[in-house]
C-alpha positions in Angstrom: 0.0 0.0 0.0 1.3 3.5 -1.1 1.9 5.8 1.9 2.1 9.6 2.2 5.2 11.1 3.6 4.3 13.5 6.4 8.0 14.9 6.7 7.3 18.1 7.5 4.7 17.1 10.3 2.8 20.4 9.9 -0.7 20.9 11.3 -2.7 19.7 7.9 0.1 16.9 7.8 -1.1 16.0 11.2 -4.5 16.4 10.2 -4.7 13.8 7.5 -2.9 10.8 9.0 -5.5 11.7 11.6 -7.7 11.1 9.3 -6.3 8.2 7.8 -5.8 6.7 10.7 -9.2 6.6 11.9 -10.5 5.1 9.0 -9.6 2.0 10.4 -13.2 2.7 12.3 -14.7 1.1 9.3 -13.0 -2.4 10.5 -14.2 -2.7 13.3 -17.6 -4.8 13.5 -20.2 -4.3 15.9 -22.4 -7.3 17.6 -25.4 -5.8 15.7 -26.6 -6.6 12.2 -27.6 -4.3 9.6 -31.2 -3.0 9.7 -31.7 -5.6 6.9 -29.9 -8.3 8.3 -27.4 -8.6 5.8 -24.1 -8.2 7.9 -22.8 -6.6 11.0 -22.5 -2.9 10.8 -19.1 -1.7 11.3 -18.5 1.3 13.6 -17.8 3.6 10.6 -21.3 3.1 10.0 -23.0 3.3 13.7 -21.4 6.8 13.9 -22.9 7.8 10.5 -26.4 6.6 11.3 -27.0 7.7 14.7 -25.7 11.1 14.0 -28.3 11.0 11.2 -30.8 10.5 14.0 -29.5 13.0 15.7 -30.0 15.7 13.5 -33.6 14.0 12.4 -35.4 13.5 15.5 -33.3 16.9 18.0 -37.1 17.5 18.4 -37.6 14.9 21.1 -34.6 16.1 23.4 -35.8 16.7 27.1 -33.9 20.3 27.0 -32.7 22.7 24.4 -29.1 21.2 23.1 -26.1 22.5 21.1 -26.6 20.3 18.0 -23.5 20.6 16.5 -22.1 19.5 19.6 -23.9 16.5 19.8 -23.3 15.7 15.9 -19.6 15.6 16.8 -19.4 13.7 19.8 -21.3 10.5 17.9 -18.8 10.8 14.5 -15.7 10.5 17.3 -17.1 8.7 20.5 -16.0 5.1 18.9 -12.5 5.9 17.4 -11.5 4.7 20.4 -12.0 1.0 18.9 -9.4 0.9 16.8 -7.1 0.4 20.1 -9.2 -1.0 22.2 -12.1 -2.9 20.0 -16.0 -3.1 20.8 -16.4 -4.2 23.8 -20.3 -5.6 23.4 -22.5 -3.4 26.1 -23.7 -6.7 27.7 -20.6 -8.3 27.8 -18.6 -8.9 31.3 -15.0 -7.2 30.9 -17.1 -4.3 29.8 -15.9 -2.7 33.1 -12.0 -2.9 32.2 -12.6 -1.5 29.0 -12.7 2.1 29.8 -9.3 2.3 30.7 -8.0 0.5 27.4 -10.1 3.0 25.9 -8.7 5.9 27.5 -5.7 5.1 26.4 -6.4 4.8 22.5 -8.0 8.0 23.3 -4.7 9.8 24.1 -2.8 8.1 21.5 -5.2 8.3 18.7 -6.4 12.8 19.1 -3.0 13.3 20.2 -1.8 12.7 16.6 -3.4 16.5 16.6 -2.0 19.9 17.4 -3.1 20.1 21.2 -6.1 22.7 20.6 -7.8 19.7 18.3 -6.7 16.7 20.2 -8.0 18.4 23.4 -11.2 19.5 22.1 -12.0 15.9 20.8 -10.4 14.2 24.2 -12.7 16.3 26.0 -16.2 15.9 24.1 -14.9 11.9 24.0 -14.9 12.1 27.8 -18.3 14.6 28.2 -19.9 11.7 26.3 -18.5 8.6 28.5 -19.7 10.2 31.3 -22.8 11.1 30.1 -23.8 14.4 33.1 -24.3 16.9 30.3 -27.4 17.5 28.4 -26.0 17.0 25.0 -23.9 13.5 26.1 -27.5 12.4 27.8 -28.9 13.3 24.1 -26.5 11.6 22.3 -26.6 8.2 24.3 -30.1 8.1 23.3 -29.6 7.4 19.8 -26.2 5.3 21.1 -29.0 2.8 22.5 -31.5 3.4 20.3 -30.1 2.4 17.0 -28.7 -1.1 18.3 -32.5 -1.6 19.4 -33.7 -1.3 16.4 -31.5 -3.5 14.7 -32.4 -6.4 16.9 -35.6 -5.5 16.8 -35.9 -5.7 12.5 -33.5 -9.3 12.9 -35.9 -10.8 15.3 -33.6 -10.4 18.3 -30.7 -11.6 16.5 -28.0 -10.7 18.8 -30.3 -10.4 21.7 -30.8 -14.6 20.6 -27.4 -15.5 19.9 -25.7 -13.8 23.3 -28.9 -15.1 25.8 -29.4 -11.4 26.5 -33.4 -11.3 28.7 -35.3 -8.2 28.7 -34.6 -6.9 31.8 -30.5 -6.5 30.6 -31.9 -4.5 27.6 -34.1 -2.7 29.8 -31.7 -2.0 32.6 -28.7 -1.2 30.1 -30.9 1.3 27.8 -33.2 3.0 30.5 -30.7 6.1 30.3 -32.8 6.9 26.8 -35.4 8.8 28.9 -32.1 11.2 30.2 -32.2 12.6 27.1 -35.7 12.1 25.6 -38.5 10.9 27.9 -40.5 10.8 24.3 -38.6 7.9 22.6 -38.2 6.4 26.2 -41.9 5.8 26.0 -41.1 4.1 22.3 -38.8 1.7 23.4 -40.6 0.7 26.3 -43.8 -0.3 23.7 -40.9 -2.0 21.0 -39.6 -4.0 24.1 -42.7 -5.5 25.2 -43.8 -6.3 21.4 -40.4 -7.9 21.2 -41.2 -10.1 24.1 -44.3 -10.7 22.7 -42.9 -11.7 19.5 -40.3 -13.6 20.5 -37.2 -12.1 20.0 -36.9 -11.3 23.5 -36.8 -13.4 26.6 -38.0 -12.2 30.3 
């Protein structure tokens, strides 16, 4: 593979093997299929759609948000992956991951001049810790998009990890943070899930 030489490491230097580092985001696969099954979605692709859904459905937001903010903090929050992988939200070592990922965040946005790579650091961390109105916003659609998947595959992952509906609902209940309205919509897709069987109690 042809490389670019970045001799003179100046700021746009910086910023594109930045950028062409975290393209590696695109091979990293998720636990979650596709909305149509097909194949597991890559993160590349997770960011991409639930900032989408961000900027669709900002109406339903408990408070009034800084957008753009918001927008940003779902394109960068899983860069972190290309260090320390997906850790799969019901999975047991999901506790030690945070400090892998912390990690991978220091090494991947400190590639950049320190006014970018503490920026991103900083809106990585406001959404891991998820106290501000715009990170409660943003880990709706986080959930939300996962649900939805498993919901149009017929609880595929849900199936295939033995995951019950009371993990789902104790691991997404932080939805209604951020919207209280499509709270109230995954609660109802939930219990039709149970009802349909691709959910167990």
């Amino acid at each position: 593979m042809e490389k670019i030489d970045f001799a003179q490491n100046s700021r746009l230097e910086k910023q594109l093997a930045f950028l062409i580092e975290i393209d590696k985001v695109k091979n990293i696969y998720r636990k979650s299929k596709l909305f149509d099954g097909s194949r597991f979605e890559n993160d590349a692709e997770h960011s991409w759609t639930i900032a989408i859904m961000a900027v669709l459905l900002n109406e339903f937001s408990n408070f009034k948000i800084d957008l753009e903010k918001v927008v940003l903090m779902l394109l960068i929050h899983d860069i972190v992956e290309i260090d320390a992988g997906d850790t799969f939200l019901y999975a047991a070592e999901r506790a030690d991951a945070a400090q892998k990922e912390e990690k991978a965040a220091e090494r991947i946005f400190g590639m950049l001049d320190a006014d970018q790579r503490d920026r991103f650091i900083s809106l990585w961390k406001e959404f891991e810790d998820k106290k501000t109105n715009e990170a409660k916003f943003a880990g709706v659609f986080d959930r939300l998009e996962p649900l939805l998947q498993n919901y149009l595959t017929e609880g595929s992952t849900w199936k295939a990890n033995g995951i019950t509906y009371e993990m789902v609902y104790e691991k997404n209940r932080l939805i209604k943070e951020g919207s209280e309205e499509i709270w109230t919509f995954v609660d109802t897709l939930l219990h039709k899930a149970v009802e349909k069987g691709y959910l167990k109690k």
